[in-house]
C-alpha positions as CSV (number, residue, x, y, z in Angstrom):
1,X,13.8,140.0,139.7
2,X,13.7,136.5,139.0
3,X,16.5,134.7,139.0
4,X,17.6,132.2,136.0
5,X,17.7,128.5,137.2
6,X,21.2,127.8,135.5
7,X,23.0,124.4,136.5
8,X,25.6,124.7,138.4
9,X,29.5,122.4,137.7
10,X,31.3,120.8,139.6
11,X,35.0,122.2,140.2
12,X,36.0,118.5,139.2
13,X,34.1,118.7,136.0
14,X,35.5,122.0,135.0
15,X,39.2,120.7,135.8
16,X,38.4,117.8,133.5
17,X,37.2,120.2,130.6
18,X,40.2,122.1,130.9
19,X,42.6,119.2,130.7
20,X,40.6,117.7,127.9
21,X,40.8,120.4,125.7
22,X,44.3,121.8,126.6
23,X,46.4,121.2,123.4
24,X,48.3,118.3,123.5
25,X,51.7,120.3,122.9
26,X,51.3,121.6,126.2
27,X,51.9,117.7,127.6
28,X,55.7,118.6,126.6
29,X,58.2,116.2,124.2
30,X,58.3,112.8,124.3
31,X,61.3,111.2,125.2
32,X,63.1,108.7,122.4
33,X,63.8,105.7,123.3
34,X,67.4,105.8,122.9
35,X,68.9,102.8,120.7
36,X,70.1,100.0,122.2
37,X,73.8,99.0,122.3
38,X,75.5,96.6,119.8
39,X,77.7,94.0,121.2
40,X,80.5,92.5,119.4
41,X,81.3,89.3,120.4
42,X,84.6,88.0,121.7
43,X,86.4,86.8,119.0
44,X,85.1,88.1,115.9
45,X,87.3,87.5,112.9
46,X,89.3,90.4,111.4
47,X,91.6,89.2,107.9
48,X,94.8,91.7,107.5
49,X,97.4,91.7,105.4
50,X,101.1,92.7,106.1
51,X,102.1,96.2,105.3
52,X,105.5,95.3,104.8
53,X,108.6,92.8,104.4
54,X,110.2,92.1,107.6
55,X,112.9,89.8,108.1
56,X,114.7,88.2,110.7
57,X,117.9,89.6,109.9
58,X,116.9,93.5,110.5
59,X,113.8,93.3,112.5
60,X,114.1,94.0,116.2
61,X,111.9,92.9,119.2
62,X,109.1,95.8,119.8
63,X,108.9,96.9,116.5
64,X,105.8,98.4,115.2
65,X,103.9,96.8,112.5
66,X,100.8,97.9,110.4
67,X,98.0,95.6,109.0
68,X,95.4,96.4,106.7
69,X,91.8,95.1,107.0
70,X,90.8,93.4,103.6
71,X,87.3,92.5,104.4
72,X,84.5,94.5,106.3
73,X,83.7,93.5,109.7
74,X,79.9,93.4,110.0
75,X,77.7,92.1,113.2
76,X,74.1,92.4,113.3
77,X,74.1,93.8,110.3
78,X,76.6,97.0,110.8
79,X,79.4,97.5,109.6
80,X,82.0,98.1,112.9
81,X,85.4,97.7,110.9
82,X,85.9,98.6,107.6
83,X,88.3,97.3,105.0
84,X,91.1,99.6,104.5
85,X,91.4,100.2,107.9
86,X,95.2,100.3,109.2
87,X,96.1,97.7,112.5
88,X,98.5,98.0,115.1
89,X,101.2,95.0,115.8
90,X,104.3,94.1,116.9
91,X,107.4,92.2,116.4
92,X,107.5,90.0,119.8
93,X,110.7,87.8,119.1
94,X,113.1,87.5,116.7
95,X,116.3,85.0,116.1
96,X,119.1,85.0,113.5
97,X,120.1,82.5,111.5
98,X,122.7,80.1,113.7
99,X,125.4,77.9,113.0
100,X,124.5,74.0,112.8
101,X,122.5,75.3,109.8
102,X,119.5,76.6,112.1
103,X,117.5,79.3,110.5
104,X,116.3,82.4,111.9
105,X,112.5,82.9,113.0
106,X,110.0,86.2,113.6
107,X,107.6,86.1,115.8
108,X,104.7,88.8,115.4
109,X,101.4,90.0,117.1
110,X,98.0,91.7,116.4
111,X,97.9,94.7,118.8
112,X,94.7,96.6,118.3
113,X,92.3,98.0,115.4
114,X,89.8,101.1,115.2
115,X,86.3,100.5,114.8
116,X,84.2,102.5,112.5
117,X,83.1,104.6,115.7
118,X,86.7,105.5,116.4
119,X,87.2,103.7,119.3
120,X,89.8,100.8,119.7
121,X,89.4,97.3,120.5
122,X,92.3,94.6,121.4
123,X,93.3,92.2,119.3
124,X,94.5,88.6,119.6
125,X,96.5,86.9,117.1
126,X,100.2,85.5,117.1
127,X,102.4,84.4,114.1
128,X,105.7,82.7,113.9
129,X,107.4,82.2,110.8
130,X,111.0,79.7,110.8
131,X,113.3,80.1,108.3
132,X,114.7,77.2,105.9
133,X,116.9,75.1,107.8
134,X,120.2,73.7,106.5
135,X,120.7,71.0,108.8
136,X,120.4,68.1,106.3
137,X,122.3,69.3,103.7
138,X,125.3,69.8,106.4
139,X,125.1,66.6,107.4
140,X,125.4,65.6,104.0
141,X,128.2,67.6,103.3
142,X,130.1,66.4,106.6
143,X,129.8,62.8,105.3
144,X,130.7,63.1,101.8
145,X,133.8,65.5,103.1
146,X,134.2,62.9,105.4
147,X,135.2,60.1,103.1
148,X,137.8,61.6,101.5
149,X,139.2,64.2,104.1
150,X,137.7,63.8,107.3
151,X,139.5,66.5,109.5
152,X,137.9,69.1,107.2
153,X,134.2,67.8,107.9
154,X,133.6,69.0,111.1
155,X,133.8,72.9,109.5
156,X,130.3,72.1,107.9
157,X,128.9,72.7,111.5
158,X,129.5,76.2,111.3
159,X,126.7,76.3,108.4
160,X,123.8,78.7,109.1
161,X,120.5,78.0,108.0
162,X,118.4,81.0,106.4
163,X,116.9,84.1,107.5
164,X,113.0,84.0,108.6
165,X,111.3,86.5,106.1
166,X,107.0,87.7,106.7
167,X,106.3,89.2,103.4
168,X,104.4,92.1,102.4
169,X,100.6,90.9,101.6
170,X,100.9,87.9,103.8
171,X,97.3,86.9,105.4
172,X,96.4,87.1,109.0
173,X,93.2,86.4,110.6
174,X,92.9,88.0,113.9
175,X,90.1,87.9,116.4
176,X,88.7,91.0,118.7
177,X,89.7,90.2,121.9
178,X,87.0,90.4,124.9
179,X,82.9,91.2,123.9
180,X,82.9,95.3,123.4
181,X,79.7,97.2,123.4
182,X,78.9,100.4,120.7
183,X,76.3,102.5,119.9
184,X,74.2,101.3,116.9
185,X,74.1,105.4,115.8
186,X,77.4,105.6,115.4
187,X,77.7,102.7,112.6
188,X,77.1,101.9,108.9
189,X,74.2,99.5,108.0
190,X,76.4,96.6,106.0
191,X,76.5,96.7,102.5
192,X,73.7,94.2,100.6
193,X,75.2,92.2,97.8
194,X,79.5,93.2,97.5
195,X,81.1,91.4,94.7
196,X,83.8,89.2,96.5
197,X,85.6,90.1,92.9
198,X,85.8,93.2,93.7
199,X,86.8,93.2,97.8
200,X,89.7,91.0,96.4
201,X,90.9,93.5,93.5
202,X,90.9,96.2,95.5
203,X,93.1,95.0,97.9
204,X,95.5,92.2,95.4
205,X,98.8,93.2,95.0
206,X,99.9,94.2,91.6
207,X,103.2,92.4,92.0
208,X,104.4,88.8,93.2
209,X,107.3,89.0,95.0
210,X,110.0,86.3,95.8
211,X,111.9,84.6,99.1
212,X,113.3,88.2,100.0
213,X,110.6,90.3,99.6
214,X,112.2,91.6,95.7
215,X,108.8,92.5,93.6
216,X,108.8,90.4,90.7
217,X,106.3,89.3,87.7
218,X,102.6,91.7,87.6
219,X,99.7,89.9,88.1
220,X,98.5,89.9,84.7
221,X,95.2,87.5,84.9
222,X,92.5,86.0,86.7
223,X,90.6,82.8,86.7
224,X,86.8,82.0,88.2
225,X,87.0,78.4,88.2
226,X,86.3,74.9,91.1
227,X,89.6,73.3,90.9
228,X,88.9,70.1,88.8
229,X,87.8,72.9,86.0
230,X,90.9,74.9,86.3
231,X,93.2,72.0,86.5
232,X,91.0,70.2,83.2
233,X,91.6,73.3,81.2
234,X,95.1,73.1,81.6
235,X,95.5,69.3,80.7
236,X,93.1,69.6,77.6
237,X,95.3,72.6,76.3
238,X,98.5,70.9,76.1
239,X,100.0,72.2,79.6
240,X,102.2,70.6,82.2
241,X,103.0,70.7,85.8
242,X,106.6,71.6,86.6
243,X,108.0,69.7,88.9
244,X,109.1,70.6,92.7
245,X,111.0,67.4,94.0
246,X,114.5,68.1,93.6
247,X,115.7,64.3,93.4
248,X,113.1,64.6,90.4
249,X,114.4,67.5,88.7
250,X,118.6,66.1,88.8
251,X,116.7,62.5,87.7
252,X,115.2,64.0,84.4
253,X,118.1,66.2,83.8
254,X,120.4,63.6,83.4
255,X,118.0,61.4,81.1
256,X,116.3,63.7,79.2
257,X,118.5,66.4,78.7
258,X,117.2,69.4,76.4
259,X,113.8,67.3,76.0
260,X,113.3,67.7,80.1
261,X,109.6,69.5,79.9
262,X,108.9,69.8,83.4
263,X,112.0,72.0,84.6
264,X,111.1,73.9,88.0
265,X,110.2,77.5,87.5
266,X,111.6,79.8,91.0
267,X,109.1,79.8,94.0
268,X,106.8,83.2,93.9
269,X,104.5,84.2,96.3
270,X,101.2,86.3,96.4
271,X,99.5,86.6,100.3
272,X,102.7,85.3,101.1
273,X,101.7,81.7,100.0
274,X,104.1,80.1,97.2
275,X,101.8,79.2,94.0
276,X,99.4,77.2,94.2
277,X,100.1,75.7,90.6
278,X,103.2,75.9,88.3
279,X,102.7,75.4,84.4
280,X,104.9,75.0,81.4
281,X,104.1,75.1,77.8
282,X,107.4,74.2,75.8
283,X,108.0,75.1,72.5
284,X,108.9,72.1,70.8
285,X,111.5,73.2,69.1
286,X,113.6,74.5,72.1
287,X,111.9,72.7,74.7
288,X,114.3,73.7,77.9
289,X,114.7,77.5,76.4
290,X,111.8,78.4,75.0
291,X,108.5,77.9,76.7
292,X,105.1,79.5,77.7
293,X,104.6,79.5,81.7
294,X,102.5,80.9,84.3
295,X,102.1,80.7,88.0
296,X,99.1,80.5,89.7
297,X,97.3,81.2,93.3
298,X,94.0,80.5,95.2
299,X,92.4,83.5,97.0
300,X,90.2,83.0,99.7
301,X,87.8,84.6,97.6
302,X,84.7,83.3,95.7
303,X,81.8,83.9,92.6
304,X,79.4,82.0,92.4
305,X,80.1,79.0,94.4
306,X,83.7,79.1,92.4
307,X,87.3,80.1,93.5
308,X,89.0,82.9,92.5
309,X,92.8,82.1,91.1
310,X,95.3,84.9,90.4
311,X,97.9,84.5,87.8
312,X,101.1,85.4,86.6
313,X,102.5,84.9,83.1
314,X,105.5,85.4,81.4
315,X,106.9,84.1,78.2
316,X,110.3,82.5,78.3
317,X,112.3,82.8,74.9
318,X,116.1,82.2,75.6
319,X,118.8,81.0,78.5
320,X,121.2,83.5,79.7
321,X,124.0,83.2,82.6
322,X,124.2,85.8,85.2
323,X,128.6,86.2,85.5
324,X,127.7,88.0,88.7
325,X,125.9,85.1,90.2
326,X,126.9,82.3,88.9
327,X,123.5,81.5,87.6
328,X,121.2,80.4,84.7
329,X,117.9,81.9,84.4
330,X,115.6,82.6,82.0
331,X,115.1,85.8,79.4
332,X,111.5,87.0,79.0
333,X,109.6,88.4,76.0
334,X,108.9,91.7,77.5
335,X,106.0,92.6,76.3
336,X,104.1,90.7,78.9
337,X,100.9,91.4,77.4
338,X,101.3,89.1,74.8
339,X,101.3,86.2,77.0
340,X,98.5,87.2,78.9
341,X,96.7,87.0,75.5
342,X,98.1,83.9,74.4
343,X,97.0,82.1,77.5
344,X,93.6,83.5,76.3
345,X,93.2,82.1,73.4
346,X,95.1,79.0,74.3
347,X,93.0,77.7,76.6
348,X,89.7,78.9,74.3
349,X,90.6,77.0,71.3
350,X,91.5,74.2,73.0
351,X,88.8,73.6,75.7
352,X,85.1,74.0,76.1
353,X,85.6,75.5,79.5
354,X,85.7,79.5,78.9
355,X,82.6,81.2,79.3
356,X,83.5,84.7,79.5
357,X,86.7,86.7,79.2
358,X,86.8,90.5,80.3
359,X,89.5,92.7,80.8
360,X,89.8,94.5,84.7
361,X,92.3,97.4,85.4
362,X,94.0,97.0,88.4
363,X,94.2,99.3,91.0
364,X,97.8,99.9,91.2
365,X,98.9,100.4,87.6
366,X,102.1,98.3,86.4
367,X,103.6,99.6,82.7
368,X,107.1,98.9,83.1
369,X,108.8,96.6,86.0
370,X,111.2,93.7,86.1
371,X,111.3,90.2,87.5
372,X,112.9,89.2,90.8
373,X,116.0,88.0,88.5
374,X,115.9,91.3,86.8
375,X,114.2,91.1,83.8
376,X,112.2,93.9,82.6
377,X,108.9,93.6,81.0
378,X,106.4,96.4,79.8
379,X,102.6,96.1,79.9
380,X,98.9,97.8,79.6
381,X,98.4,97.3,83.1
382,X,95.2,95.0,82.1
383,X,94.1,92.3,83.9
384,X,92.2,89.5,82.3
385,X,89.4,87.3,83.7
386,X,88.4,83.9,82.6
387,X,85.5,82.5,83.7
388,X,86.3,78.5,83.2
389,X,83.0,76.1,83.8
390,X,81.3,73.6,81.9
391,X,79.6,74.9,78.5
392,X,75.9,75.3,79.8
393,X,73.3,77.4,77.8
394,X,72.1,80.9,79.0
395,X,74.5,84.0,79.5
396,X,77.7,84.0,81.3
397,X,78.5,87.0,81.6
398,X,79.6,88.7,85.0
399,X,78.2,91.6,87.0
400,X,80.8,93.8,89.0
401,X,79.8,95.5,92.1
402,X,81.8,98.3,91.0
403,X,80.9,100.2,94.3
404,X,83.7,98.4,96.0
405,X,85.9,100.4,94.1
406,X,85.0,103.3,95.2
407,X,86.5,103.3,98.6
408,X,90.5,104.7,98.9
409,X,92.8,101.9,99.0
410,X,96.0,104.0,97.4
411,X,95.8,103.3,93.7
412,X,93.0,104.4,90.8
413,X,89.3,102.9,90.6
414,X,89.5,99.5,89.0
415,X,87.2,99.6,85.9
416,X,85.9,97.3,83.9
417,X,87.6,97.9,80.0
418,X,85.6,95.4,77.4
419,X,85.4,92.0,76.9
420,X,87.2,89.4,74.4
């Protein structure tokens, strides 16, 4: 028998055949490239506010204090902190009010904060806050006791000055301390587009409070407005400043009597900053009694380009004397709302600056409270926003990033009711 002539292959040819058409699931998984680490940076900014009142006259050295986080913490575009989150501190020294009219002071710290991830990262920042001192009015009193008794004066030195008080909602801007290094899976990607509006309604308190920590007038409206708009609104309507020099105040007293315009309202305080602005509108028929007023406050907020304000406003409507204290202060209208409204409308009819109005639910709801001095008021719990800019054509209205809202920050959503 003949044999076929075939051609004969290599072994290194078939080897290659066979790798060449082995499936390529055979090769095994390919590895992922695992993400790289995100590192955030030594001192990146963290805003808090206070949880709660301390003061110099009950708080002890070592005491533990909690901040909230009012603004998320992004870096590379994740989110590592977010707001709502609770920080550690400390109270780190404290002193009592002394004789020779010294005040007390409170020193506090930033301990530590959780990231997003649940790990911790340090924290640097330090605060010290004096209390009003005395020592000039003691002096004063010394020399006037002096002149007509003088072995008496020197009792004057045992005057204290006043206690050092932080205040519940007062700012702090902390900084991480040291670079840190996370895992980019672990985090949020940072929210596009959040309404500065609404980061600062969720976390504004619904309440002023005064020198002590006492909770006081609501919150009751807000202003979008650059300074020289705000302050032009205001001056067109009919409004005045009230004034804050004391000399001032006994000066006008004495001249003008029961036609003084400009009497002082009491010192209120939102972020634990006193008000930015302090106006009167007096009813001329009663001018010292009767009058229309409102305290106001910058945020460190913006909209478009333009400061948000935060008011308070009550309506005055008679003098009464506290027996108890020794006092005169005023009696508000207690229906609260009405003010809120008037100021409203006020400033509409009167100026070409309001461009939109719109009423905002706040998120802790206020329908009955009473002011530092005791007065109580009743309300719808409404917020109202005024947008206050130059009449320009085209529409004014404002968009909410409502999603804000949605996060838990211990009261109801914050919705948007209708606007005037």
């Amino acid at each position: 028998m003949t044999r076929a002539n075939h051609p004969r292959l290599s072994a290194y040819t078939l080897l290659f055949l066979f790798l060449f058409l082995l499936p390529s699931g055979c090769w095994g998984q390919e590895v992922p490239e695992s993400p790289a680490p995100l590192v955030i940076p030594n001192g990146t900014p963290v805003k808090l506010q206070m949880v709660r009142t301390i003061s110099s006259g009950h708080a002890q050295k070592g005491d533990r204090l909690d901040f909230v986080v009012v603004k998320d913490v992004t870096v590379g575009g994740f989110t590592i902190i977010q707001a709502g989150t609770i920080a550690s501190g400390s109270v780190v020294g404290v002193k009592g009010k002394r004789f020779l009219g010294i005040g007390g002071n409170v020193v506090i710290k930033l301990d530590s904060v959780e990231l997003i991830t649940g790990d911790e990262v340090a924290l640097r920042a330090r605060k010290e806050i004096k209390g009003g001192s005395r020592t000039k009015l003691m002096l004063v009193e010394m020399i006037a006791t002096g002149l007509f008794y003088l072995p008496a004066a020197p009792v004057f030195l045992l005057s204290r000055g006043h206690e050092s008080t932080v205040l519940k909602g007062t700012e702090v801007t902390a900084y991480i301390n040291g670079d840190s290094l996370v895992q980019t899976v672990n985090l949020l990607g940072a929210r596009e587009g959040v309404s500065e509006l609404g980061e600062m309604i969720s976390f504004l308190p619904p309440r002023t409070v005064d020198g002590q920590g006492r909770e006081g007038d609501m919150l009751n409206l807000i202003f979008i407005a650059k300074r020289e708009d705000l302050e032009g609104a205001f001056e067109r309507a009919g409004w005045v400043k009230t004034e804050k020099s004391k000399p001032a105040i006994v000066w006008h007293l004495l001249w003008q009597r029961k036609h003084y315009a400009k009497l002082p309202m009491d010192t209120l305080y939102v972020f634990g900053r006193a008000q930015s602005y302090s106006y009167a509108l007096p009813d001329p028929a009663s001018i010292v009694a009767r009058r229309h007023h409102l305290r106001i406050w910058r945020t460190d907020y913006e909209k478009d380009g333009a400061p948000i304000w935060v008011g308070a406003a009550t309506h005055d409507v008679a003098i009464q004397i506290e027996m108890k204290k020794l006092r005169i202060v005023h009696r508000i209208d207690p229906q609260v709302d009405a003010e809120r409204d008037f100021i409203a409308g006020n400033l509409a009819d009167n100026t070409r600056l309001v461009t939109h109005e719109e009423y905002l639910h706040c998120v802790d709801p206020v329908f009955k409270g009473q002011t530092a001095t005791g007065g109580t008021y009743y309300s719808d719990s409404r917020m109202l926003l005024l947008q206050l800019h130059q009449v320009k054509s085209g529409n004014f209205g404002l968009q909410l990033d409502t999603s804000i809202f949605n996060r838990s920050t211990g009261g109801g959503a914050v919705l948007i009711n209708a606007s005037r």
